[in-house]
C-alpha positions as CSV (number, residue, x, y, z in Angstrom):
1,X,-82.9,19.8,-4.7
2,X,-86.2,17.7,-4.3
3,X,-87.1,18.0,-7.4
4,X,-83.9,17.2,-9.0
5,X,-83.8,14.1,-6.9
6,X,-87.2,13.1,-7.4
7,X,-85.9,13.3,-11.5
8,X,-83.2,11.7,-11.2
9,X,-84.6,8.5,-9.6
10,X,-87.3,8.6,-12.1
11,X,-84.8,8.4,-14.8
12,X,-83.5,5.5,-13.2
13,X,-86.5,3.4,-13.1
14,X,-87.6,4.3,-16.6
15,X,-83.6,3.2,-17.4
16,X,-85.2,-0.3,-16.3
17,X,-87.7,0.0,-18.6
18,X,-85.8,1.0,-21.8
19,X,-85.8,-0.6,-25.5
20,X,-83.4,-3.3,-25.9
21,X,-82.9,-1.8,-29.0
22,X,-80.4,1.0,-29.2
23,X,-81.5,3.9,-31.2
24,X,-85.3,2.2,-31.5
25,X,-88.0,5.3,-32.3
26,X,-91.1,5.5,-31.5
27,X,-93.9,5.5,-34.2
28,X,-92.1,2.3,-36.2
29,X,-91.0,4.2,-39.3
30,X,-87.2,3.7,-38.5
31,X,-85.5,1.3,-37.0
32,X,-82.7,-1.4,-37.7
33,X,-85.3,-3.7,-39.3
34,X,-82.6,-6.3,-40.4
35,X,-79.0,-6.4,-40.3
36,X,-78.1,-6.8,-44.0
37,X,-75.4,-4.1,-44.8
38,X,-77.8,-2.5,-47.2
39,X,-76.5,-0.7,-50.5
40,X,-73.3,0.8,-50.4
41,X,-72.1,4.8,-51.2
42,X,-68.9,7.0,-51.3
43,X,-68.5,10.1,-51.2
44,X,-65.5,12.0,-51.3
45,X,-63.7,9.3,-50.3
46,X,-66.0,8.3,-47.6
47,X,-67.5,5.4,-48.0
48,X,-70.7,3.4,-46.1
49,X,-73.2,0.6,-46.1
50,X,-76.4,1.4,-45.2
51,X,-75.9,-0.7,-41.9
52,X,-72.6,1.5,-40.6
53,X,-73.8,4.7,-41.3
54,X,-76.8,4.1,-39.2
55,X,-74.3,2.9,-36.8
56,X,-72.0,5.7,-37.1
57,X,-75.0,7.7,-35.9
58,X,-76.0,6.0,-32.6
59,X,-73.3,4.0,-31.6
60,X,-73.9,1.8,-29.1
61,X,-75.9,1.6,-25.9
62,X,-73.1,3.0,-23.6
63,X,-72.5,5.8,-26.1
64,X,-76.1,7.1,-25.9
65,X,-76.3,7.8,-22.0
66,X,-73.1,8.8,-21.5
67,X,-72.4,12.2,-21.3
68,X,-69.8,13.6,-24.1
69,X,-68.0,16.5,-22.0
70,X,-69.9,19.6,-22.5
71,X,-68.3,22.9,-24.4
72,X,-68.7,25.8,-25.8
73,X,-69.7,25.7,-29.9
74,X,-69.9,28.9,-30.6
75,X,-71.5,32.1,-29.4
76,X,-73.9,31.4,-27.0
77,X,-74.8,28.0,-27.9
78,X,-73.4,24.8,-26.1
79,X,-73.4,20.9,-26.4
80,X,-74.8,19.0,-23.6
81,X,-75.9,15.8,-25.1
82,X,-74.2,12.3,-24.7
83,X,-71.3,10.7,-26.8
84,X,-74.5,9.7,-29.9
85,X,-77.3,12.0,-29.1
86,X,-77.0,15.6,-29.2
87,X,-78.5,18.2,-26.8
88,X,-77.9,21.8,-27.0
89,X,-78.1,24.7,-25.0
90,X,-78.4,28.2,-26.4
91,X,-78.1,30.6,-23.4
92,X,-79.9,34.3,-23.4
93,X,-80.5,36.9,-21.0
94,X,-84.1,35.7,-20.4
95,X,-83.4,32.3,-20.5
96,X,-82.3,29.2,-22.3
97,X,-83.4,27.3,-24.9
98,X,-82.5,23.5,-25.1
99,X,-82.8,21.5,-28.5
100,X,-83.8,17.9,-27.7
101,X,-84.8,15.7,-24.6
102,X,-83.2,12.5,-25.9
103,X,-84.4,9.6,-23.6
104,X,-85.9,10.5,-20.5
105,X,-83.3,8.4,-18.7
106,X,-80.5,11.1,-20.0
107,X,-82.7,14.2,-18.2
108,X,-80.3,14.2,-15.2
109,X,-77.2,14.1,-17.8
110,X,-78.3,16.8,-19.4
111,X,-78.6,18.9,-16.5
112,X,-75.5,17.9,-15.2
113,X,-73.4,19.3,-18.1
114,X,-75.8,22.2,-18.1
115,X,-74.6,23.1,-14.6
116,X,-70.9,21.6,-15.2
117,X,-70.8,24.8,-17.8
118,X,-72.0,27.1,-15.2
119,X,-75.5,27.6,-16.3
120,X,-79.0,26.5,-14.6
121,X,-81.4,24.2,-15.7
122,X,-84.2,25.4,-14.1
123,X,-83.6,28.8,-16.2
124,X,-84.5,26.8,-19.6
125,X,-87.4,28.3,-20.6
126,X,-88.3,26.6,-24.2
127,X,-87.5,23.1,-25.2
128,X,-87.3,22.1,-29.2
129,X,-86.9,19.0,-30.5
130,X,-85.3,17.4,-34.0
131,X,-87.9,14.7,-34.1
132,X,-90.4,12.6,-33.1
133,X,-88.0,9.1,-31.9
134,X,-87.5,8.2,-28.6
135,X,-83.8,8.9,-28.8
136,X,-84.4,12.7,-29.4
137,X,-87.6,13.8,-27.4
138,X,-88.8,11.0,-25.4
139,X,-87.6,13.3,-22.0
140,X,-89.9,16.5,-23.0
141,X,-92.5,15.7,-20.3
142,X,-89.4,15.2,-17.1
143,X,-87.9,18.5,-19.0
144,X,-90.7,20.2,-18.5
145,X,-91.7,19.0,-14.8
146,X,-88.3,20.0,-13.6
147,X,-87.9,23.3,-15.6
148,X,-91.9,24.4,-16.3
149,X,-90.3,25.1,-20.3
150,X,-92.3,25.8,-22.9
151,X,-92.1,22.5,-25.5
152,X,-92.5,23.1,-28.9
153,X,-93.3,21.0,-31.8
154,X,-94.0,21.1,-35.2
155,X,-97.3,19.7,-36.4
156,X,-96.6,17.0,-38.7
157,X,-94.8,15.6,-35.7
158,X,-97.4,15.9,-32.8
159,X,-99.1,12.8,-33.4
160,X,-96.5,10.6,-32.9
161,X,-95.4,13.2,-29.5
162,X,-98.3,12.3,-28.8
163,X,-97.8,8.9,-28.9
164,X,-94.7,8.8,-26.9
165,X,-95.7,8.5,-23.1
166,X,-92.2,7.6,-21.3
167,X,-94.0,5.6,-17.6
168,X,-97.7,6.7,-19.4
169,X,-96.7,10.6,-19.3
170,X,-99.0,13.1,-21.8
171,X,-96.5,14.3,-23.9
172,X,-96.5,18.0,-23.3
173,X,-96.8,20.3,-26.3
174,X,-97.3,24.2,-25.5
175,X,-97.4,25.5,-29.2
176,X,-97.5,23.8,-32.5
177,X,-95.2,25.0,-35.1
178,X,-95.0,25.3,-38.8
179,X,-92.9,25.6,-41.6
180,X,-90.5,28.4,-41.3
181,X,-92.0,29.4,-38.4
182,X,-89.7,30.8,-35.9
183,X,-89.4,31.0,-32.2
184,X,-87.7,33.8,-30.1
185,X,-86.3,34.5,-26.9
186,X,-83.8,36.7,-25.3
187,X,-82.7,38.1,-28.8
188,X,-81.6,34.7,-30.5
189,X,-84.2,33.3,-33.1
190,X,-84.2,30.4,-34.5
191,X,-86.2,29.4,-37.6
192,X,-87.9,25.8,-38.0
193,X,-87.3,24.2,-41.2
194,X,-89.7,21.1,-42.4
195,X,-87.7,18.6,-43.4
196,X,-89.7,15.5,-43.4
197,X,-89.0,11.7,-44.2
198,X,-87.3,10.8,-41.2
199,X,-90.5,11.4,-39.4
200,X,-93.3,13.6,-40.8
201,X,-92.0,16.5,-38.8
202,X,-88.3,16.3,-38.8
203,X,-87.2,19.8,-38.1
204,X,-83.9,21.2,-39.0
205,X,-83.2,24.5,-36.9
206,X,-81.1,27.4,-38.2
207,X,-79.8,30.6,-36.1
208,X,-77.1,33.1,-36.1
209,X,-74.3,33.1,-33.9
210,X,-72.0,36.0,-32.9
211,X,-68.2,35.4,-32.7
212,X,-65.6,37.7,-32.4
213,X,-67.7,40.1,-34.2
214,X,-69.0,37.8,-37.0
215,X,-72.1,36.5,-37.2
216,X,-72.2,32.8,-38.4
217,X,-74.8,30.8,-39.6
218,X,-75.7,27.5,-38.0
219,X,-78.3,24.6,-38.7
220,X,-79.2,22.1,-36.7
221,X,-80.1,19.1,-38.8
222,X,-82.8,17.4,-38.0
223,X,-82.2,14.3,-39.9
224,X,-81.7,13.0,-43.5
225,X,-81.5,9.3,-42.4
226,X,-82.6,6.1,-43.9
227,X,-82.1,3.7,-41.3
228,X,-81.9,0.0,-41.7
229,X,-85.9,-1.2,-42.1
230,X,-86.9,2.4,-43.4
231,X,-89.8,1.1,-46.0
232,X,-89.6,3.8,-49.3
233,X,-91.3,2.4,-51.4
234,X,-95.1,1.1,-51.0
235,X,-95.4,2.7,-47.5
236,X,-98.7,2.1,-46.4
237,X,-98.8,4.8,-43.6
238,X,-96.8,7.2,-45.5
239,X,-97.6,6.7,-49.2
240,X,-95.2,9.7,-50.6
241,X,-92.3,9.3,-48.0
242,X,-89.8,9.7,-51.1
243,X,-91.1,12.6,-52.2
244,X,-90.9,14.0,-48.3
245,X,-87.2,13.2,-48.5
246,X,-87.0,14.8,-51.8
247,X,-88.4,18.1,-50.2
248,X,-86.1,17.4,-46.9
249,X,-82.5,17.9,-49.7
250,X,-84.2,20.4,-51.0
251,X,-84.6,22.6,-48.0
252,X,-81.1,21.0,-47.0
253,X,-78.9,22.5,-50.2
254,X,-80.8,25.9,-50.0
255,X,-79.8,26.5,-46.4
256,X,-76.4,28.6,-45.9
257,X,-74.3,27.0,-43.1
258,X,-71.4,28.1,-41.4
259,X,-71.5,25.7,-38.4
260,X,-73.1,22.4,-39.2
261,X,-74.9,20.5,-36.0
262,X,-77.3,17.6,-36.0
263,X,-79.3,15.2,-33.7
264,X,-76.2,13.0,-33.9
265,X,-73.1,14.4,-33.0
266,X,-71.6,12.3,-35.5
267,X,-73.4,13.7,-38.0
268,X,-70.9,16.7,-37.4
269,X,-67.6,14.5,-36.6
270,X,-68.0,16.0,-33.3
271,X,-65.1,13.9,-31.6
272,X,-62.2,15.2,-34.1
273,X,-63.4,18.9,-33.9
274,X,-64.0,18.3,-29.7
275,X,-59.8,17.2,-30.2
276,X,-58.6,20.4,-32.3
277,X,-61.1,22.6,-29.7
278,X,-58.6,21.8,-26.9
279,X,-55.6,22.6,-29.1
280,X,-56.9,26.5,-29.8
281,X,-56.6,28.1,-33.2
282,X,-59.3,28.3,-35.2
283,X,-62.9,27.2,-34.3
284,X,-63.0,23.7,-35.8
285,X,-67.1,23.5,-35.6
286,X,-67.0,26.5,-38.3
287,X,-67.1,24.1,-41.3
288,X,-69.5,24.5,-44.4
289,X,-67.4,22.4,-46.2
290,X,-68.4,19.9,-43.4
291,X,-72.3,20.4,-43.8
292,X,-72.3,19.7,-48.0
293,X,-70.2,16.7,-47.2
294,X,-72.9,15.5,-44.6
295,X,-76.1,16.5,-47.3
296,X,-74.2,14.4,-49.8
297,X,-73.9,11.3,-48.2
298,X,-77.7,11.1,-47.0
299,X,-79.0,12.1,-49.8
300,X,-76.7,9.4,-51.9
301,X,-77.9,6.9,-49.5
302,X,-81.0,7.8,-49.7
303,X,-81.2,7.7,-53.2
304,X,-79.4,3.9,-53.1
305,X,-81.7,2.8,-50.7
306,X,-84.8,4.0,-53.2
307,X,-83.1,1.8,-56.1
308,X,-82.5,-1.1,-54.2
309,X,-86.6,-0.8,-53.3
310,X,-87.8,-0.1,-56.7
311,X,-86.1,-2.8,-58.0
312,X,-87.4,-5.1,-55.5
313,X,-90.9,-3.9,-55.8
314,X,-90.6,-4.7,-59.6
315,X,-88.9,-8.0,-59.2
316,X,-91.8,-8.9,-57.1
317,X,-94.4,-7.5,-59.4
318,X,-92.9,-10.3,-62.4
């Protein structure tokens, strides 16, 4: 009880200190930058600016701490995050595993809709992240203080981890993972995917999920973004960031998916399937159809966004 008090207030005074910016990462690769709608894609029918689907992603302040009501996805893995940034919880016999911090303020959130589900927090044992921003992993360190988890990371990503000290905190890292590496526990397994460009270690997470005597298969995408700001072309700290994108679709269209998840929620229309949960039927986050449609877009965007640069950059060069 201590300790979970002693978090909570902590949460509260690093809540006084956050970003005015919603959805601001650490490191400075992303961000809005400016608030020009950007180039324009649709996709079956959907159709966004550069500017609104970065806002479809993180919404607004409000939406980012407060807590979206926590449920069951499917087998043994649960959502816990807030109404923009996803957390989940995949619950084993030896322990849990939760998939991203978000911000440190959000800590107590999070354990509140792991015990609203009937779980303890105290039984997560290893913590993963989707990448190095503040609005994913910025919590690791009050994770692990209140839990004593193991945090995982994978390498291209630990410098800017490291970077990211919420009230001067180390950023705790216990193993460094790679490429298709794959972490264990309790018999789930899930397997780390590199797929950089959002941030040099973006990680998109697959495992299998039992239901009703099918086994599914799940990814957790890291992120395919191009935010608002996101510099493609002539990036001096990351020279080939379009050809790290181009290996991020790559890995994306040869993963099989069943149940599409993602550091967003919205990245997985998580309110509409949430609505047709409560109606029974069919599991509505069982949607492959749902993960193609969410490749597409990014990558189309991306691919916009790199036009819109090159010419620039050649416009200038005249």
């Amino acid at each position: 009880m201590i300790r979970m008090i002693a978090g909570t207030l902590l949460s509260l005074v690093v809540l006084a200190a956050a970003p005015a910016v919603p959805g601001e990462p650490v490191g400075g690769q992303t961000g809005r930058g400016n608030q020009a709608p950007g180039p324009t894609v649709t996709i079956q029918g959907h159709t966004f600016t550069q500017q609104s689907l970065f806002q479809r992603n993180i919404g607004g302040r409000d939406d980012q701490t407060t807590a979206f009501p926590p449920h069951k996805i499917i087998g043994n893995i649960y959502y816990v995050g807030t109404k923009s940034l996803a957390a989940f919880l995949i619950v084993t016999p030896q322990g849990h595993i939760l998939v991203n911090s978000t911000y440190e303020r959000n800590v107590a959130t999070i354990q509140k809709s792991v015990e609203q589900l009937g779980f303890k927090f105290a039984d997560i044992k290893i913590l993963l992240g989707s990448h190095a921003h503040g609005d994913h992993q910025e919590g690791d360190a009050l994770v692990k203080e209140l839990t004593g988890a193991q945090v995982m990371a994978m390498a291209e990503d630990v410098p800017a981890l490291r970077a990211m000290k919420p009230g001067g905190k180390e950023h705790p890292i216990d193993r460094v993972l790679h490429d298709g590496e794959s972490v264990t526990l309790g018999g789930t397994t899930l397997v780390a995917h590199l797929t950089p460009g959002h941030s040099r270690g973006c990680t998109t997470w697959t495992l299998k999920a039992q239901e009703s005597g099918k086994a599914y298969d799940v990814v957790i995408i890291g992120s395919f973004g191009t935010n608002p700001g996101f510099q493609l072309v002539n990036n001096p700290d990351v020279p080939d960031i379009a050809g790290e994108f181009e290996r991020a679709f790559k890995v994306a269209h040869s993963l099989p998916c069943d149940v599409p998840l993602g550091s967003h929620p919205a990245m997985y229309n998580l309110d509409e399937k949430y609505a047709r949960l409560a109606k029974g039927g069919s599991n509505p986050f069982i949607d492959p159809a749902g993960y193609k449609l969410e490749v597409e877009i990014a990558e189309a965007m991306f691919r916009a966004v790199l036009a819109e640069q090159q010419k620039a950059a050649a416009a200038r060069e005249r």
